[in-house]
C-alpha positions in Angstrom: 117.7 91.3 116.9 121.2 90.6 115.1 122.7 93.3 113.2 121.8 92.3 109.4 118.3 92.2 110.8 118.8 96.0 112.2 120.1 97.2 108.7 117.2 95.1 107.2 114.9 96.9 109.4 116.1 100.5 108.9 115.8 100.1 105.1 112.0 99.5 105.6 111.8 102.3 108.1 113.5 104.6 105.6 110.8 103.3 103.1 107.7 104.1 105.7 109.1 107.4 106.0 108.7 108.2 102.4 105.2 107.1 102.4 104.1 108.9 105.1 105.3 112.2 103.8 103.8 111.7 100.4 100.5 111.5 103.0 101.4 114.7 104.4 102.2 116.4 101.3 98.9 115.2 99.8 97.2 116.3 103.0 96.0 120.0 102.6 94.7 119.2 98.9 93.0 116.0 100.1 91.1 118.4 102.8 89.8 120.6 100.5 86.1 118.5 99.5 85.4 114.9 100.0 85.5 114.6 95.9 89.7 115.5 96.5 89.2 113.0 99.0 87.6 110.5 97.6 88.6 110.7 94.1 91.5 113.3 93.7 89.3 115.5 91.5 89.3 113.2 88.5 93.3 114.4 87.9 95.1 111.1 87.4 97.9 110.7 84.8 97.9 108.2 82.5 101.3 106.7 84.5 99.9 107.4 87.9 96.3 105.7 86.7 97.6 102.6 85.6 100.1 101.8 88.5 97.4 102.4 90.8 95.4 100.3 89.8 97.5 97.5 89.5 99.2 98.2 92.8 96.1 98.4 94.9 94.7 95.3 92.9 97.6 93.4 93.4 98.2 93.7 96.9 100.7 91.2 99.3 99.0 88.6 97.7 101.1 89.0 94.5 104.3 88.6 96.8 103.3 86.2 99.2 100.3 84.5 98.4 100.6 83.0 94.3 104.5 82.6 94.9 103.5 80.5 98.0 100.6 79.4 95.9 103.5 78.1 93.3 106.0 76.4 95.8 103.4 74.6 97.7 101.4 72.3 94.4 103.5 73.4 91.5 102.9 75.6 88.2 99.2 74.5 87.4 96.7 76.5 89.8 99.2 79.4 89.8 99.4 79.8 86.1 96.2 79.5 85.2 94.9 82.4 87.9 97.7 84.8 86.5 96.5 83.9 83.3 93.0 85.1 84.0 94.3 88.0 85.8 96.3 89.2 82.4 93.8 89.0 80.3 91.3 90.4 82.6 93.5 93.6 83.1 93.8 94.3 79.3 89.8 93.7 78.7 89.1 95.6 81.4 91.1 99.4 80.5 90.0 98.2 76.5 86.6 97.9 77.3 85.3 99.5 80.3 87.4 102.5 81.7 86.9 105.0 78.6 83.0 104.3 78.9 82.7 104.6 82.5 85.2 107.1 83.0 82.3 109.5 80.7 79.2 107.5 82.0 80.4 108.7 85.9 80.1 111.8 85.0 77.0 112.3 82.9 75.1 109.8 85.6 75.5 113.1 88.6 79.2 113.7 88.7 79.5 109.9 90.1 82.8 109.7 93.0 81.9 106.4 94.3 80.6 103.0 92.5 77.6 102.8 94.4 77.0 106.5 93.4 77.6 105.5 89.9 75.3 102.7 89.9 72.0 104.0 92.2 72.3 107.6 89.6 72.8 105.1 86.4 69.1 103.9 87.1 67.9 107.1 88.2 67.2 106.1 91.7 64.5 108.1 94.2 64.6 105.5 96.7 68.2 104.5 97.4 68.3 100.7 97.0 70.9 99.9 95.2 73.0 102.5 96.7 72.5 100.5 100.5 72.7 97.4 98.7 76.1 98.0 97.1 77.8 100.2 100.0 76.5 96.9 102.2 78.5 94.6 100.1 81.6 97.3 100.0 81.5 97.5 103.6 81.2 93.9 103.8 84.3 92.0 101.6 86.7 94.9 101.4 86.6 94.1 106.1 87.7 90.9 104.6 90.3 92.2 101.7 91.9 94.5 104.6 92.2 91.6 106.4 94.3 89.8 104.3 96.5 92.8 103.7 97.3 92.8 107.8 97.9 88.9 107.9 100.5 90.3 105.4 102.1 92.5 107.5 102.4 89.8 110.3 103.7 87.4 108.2 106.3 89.7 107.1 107.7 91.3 110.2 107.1 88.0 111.7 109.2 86.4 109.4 112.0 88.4 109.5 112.4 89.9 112.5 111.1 87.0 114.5 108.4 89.2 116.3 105.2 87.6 117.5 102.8 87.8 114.8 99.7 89.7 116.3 102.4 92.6 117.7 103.1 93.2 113.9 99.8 92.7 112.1 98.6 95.1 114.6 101.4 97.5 113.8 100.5 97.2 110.3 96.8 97.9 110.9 97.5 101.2 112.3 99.9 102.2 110.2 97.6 101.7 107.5 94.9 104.0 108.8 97.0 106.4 109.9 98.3 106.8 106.3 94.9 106.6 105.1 93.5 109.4 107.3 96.5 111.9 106.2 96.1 111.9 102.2 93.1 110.8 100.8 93.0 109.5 97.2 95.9 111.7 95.8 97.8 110.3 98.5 97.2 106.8 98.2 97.2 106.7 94.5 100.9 108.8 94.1 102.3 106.6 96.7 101.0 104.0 95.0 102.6 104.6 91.8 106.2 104.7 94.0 105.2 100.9 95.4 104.1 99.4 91.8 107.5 100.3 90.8 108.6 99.4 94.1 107.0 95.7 94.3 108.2 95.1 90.1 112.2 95.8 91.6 111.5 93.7 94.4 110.0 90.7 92.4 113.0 91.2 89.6 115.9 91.3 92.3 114.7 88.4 94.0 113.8 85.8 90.6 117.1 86.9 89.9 119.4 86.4 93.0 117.5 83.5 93.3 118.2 82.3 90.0 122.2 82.6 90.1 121.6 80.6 93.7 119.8 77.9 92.1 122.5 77.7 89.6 120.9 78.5 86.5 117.1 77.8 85.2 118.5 74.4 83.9 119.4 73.6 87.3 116.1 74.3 88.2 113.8 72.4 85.8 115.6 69.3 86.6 115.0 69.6 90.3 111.3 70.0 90.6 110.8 67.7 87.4 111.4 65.3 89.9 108.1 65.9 91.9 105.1 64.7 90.1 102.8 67.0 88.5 104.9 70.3 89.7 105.6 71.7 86.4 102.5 70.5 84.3 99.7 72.7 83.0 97.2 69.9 83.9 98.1 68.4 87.1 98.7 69.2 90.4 101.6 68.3 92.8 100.1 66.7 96.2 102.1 67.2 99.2 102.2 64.4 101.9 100.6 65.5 104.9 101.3 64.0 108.1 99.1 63.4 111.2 100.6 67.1 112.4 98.9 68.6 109.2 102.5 69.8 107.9 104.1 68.1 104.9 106.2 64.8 105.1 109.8 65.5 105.4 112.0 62.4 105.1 116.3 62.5 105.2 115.5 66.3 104.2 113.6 65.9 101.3 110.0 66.5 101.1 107.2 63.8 100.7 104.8 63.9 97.3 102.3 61.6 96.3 101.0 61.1 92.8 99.6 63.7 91.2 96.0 64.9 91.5 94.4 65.3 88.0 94.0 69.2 86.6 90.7 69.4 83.8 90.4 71.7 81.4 86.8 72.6 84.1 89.6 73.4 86.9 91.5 75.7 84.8 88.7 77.3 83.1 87.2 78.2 87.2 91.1 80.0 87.8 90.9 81.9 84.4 87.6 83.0 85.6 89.9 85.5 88.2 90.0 87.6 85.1 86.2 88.5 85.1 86.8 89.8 88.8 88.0 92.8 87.4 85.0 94.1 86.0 83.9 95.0 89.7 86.6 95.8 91.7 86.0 98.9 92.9 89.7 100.0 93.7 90.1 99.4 89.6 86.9 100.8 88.9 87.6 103.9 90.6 91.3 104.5 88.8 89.1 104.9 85.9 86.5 107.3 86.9 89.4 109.9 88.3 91.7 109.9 85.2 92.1 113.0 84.2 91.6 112.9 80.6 89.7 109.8 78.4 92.4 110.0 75.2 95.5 109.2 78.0 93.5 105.0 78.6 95.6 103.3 75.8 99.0 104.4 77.4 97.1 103.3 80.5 96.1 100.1 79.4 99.5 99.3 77.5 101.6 100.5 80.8 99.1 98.4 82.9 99.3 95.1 81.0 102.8 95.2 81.0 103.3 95.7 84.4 100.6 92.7 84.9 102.4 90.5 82.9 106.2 91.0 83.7 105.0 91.0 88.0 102.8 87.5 87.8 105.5 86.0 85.5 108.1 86.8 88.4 105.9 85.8 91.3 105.3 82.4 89.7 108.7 81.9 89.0 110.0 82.6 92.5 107.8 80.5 93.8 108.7 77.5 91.8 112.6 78.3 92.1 111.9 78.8 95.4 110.8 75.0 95.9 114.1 73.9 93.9 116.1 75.9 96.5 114.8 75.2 99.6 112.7 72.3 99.1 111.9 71.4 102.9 111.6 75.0 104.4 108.2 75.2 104.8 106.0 72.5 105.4 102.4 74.1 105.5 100.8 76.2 102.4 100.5 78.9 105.3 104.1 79.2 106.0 105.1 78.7 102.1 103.4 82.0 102.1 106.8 83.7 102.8 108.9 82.0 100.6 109.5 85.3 98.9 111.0 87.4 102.0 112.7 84.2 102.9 114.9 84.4 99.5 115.7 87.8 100.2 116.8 87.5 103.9 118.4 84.5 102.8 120.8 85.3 99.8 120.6 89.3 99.4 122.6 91.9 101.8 120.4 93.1 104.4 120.1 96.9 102.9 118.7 95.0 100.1 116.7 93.0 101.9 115.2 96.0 103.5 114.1 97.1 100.1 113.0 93.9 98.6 110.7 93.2 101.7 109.7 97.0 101.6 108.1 95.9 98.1 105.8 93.4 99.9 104.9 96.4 102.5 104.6 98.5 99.5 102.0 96.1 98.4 99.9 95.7 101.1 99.8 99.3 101.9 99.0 99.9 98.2 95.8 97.8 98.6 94.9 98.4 102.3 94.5 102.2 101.9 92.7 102.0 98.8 90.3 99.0 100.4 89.9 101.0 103.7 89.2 104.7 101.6 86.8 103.3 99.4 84.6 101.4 102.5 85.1 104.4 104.2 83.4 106.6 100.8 80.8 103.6 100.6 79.5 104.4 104.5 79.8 108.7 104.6 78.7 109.6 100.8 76.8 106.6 100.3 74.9 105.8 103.5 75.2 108.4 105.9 74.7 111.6 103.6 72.3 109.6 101.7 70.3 107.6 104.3 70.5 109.7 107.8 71.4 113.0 107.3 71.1 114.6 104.1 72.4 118.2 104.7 75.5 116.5 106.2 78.1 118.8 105.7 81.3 117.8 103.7 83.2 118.3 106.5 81.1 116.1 108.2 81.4 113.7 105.6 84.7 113.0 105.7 84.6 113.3 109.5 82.0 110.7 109.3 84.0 108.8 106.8 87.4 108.8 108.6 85.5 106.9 112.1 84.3 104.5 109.1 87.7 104.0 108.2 88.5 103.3 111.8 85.7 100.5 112.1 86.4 98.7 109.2 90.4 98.2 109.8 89.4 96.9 113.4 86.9 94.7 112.4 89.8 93.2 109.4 92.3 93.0 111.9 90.2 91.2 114.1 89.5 88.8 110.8 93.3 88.7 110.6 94.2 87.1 114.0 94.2 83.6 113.1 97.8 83.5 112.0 97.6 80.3 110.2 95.4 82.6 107.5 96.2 81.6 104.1 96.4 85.1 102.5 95.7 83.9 98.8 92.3 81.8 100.4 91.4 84.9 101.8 91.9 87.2 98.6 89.8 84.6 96.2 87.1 84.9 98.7 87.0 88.5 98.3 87.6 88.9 94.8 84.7 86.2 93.9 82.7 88.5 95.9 83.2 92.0 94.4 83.3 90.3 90.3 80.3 88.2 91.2 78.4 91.3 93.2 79.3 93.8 91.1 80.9 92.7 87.3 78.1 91.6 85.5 76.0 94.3 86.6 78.8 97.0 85.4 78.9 95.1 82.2 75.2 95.7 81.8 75.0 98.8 82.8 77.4 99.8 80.4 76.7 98.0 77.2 73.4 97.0 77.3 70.6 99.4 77.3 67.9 97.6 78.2 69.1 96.9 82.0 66.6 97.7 84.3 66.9 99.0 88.3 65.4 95.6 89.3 67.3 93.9 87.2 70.3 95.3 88.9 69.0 95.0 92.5 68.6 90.6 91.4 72.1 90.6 89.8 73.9 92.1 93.0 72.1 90.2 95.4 72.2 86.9 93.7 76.1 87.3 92.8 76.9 88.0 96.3 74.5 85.0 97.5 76.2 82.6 95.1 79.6 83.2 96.3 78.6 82.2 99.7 76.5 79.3 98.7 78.7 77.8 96.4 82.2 78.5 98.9 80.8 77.0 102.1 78.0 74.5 101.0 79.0 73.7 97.5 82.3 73.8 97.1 83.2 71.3 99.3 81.4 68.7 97.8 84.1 68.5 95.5 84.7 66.9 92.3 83.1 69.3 89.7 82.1 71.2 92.4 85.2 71.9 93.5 85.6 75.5 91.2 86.3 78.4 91.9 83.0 80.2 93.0 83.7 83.5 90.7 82.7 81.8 87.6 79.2 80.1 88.9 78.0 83.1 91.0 78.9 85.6 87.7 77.2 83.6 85.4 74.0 83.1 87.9 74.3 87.1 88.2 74.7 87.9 84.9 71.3 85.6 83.8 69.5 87.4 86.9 69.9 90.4 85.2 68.9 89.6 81.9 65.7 87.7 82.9 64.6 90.5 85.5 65.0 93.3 83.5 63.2 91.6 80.6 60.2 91.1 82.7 60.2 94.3 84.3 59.1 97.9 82.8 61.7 99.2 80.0 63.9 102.2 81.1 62.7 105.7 80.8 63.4 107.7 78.1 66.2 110.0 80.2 68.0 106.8 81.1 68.0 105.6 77.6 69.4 109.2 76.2 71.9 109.2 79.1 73.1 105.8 77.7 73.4 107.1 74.4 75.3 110.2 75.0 77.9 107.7 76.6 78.2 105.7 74.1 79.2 108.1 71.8 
């Protein structure tokens, strides 16, 4: 290890220190119930809410996977998703955060979503509690996962260490955080790494910027390359019999490009509907501290949203202009970002910039990891096996949960040649389809019914899987994004099950009202 990569490396170890005492500082509070745990005692700011929220959404994926997404087939796929990711953030705090924020509270003082959902429908038989902690348990393994082949794509990049050394770093790390602070922790140190991960993306689209010699400069390099800067095609990289990209006299191999419909853009915009059940989002809402502070939230939230994609995008494509034959697989273009910052920026710097892809991955991994953790001890355990747990036991209970769920995503996370943003739309597709249309429904239509609920989950979840690996593949049409299929097939479940299946009772429906209004 040279010396720029020493100073680089002390920066992000100066940066690791900082988190970890906000998880100490945080620690005693967090200790006092599994609700402080869990959900910080419903006391998030409007500022703290809404950076959050996007930070633990986010995750590496913003600084790794859609820049990588952008420098290996151009502006097309990459706008479209951040386009669907804007708007979904602003529907989402205008529509659903005030109501549920009230509704978790009138439906039995609701901490966690399954909680929410299994007292919505005024549950005696737990159902759709297992069923949704089952599915929570299930794609946030995979969600962690992708936030530790961020870590070893990071360190690994940099530093030149072997990749499962640092993912597995990472992983503990993580957990160990996670353990210390609870909620309060994870969403105050989260605030730090939203503002964190918006410095990094500026510093970099800028440096990067001046090195390209101007956005002119720019355009007229990757105008070159077919299809890289349209909204309706697609660049195609050469790929060679080695499975990496063409490279000939130093200047990488394109054919023509692939066509882009207005069906393939209308399957990325569907990223936006994810929103509605994302669970790390979801639970921002339900622990604000008070309803009339959402519109700052919202405004502060969009913002952020909009100014972080329009930078990662942007680096991505610059980044293609720059060094145009660095990375010849859309695993490797994955680190396009650190590799800017190593490249052109002084290592302190550096440090900082790629502490702002840590900061995202450890803004997402905690939250991923606490609320699997909630899902299995307040969920299943208290619920299922022993119902005069304790809440010390609880959270003892929860804590080993923790433990389980980061092994099983590191051991997810081993293949190296992971493609973080193919692992992230696999995940997201499986929380909106799983649980968006059903917190839609529960929230704005009256007439939703438990089994109506139980169909939606189970056939959102199903459809992700069916449509990724036996659909999908077929190609052509077929070939969307399995978000927008598995929604809508989850959204009609629900409509057509509760229709034909006994109204609510008369408590439900008075509960609904009062959160309405």
């Amino acid at each position: 290890m040279d010396g720029s990569q020493i100073q680089t490396l002390i920066a992000m170890i100066c940066y690791i220190a900082v988190v970890i005492g906000i998880g100490v500082y945080f620690a005693k509070r967090a200790n006092e119930s599994s609700e402080n745990y869990y959900l910080g005692g419903r006391s998030l700011g409007p500022w703290v809410a809404a950076f959050s929220a996007e930070a633990s959404d986010m995750s590496g994926w913003l600084l790794m996977g859609l820049p990588g997404l952008a420098y290996w087939t151009g502006l097309a796929d990459a706008f479209w998703t951040a386009a669907g990711l804007a708007i979904g953030t602003y529907i989402n705090w205008l529509i659903v955060a005030r109501r549920l924020r009230h509704y978790s509270e009138i439906a039995g003082n609701a901490i966690t979503l399954p909680d929410f959902f299994s007292n919505r429908f005024h549950e005696k038989k737990k159902v759709i509690m297992t069923i949704a902690s089952l599915f929570i348990l299930i794609f946030f393994c995979v969600y962690a996962s992708s936030c530790f082949v961020t870590c070893g794509k990071l360190f690994s990049s940099l530093f030149g260490i072997d990749y499962h050394i640092t993912m597995i770093f990472g992983a503990i790390f993580v957990v160990v955080y996670t353990f210390l602070g609870g909620f309060l922790a994870e969403s105050a140190s989260d605030f730090m790494q939203a503002i964190v991960m918006v410095l990094a993306l500026v510093l970099v689209l800028a440096f990067g910027t001046i090195a390209a010699g101007g956005p002119g400069a720019v355009l007229d390099n990757l105008q070159a390359i077919p299809g890289f800067l349209e909204f309706f095609s697609l660049a195609t990289p050469e790929i060679g019999e080695t499975g990496t990209q063409i490279i000939s006299n130093g200047v990488p191999l394109f054919g023509e490009a692939s066509p882009y419909g207005f069906i393939s853009a209308l399957s990325m915009l569907a990223w936006g509907l994810g929103y509605f059940g994302m669970p790390q989002v979801l639970l921002r809402f339900m622990a604000i501290r008070d309803k009339s502070e959402l519109t700052k939230s919202r405004r502060i939230a969009t913002v952020w949203v909009v100014i972080s994609l329009f930078a990662a995008i942007t680096i991505g494509l610059m980044g293609r202009a720059l060094y145009p034959a660095a990375f010849t697989t859309n695993s490797d273009a994955e680190t396009i970002f650190s590799y800017i910052a190593s490249t052109l920026m002084h290592p302190l710097f550096a440090g900082l910039v790629s502490a702002g892809i840590l900061a995202a991955t450890i803004s997402s991994s905690d939250s991923y990891l606490l609320i699997a953790a909630s899902a299995f001890s307040k969920n299943l355990w208290q619920r299922l096996f022993n119902k005069e747990a304790s809440d010390k036991e609880i959270m003892h209970v929860g804590r080993a949960a923790l433990l389980v769920i980061a092994i099983l995503g590191a051991a997810i996370a081993m293949d190296e040649n992971s493609v973080i943003f193919t692992i992230v739309s696999f995940a997201w597709a499986g929380f909106g389809a799983t649980f968006g249309p059903l917190m839609l429904f529960s929230l704005f239509w009256k007439r939703t019914t438990r089994s109506g609920a139980i169909a939606g989950m189970v056939s959102g979840a199903a459809m992700v899987f069916i449509w990724n690996f036996l659909v999908k593949p077929l190609g052509g049409i077929f070939g969307i994004y399995e978000l927008l299929p598995a929604f809508i097939v989850s959204s009609l479940f629900i409509v057509i099950v509760s229709l034909a299946s006994a109204e609510p009772s008369d408590e439900m429906k008075r509960e609904f009202e009062e959160a309405r209004k």
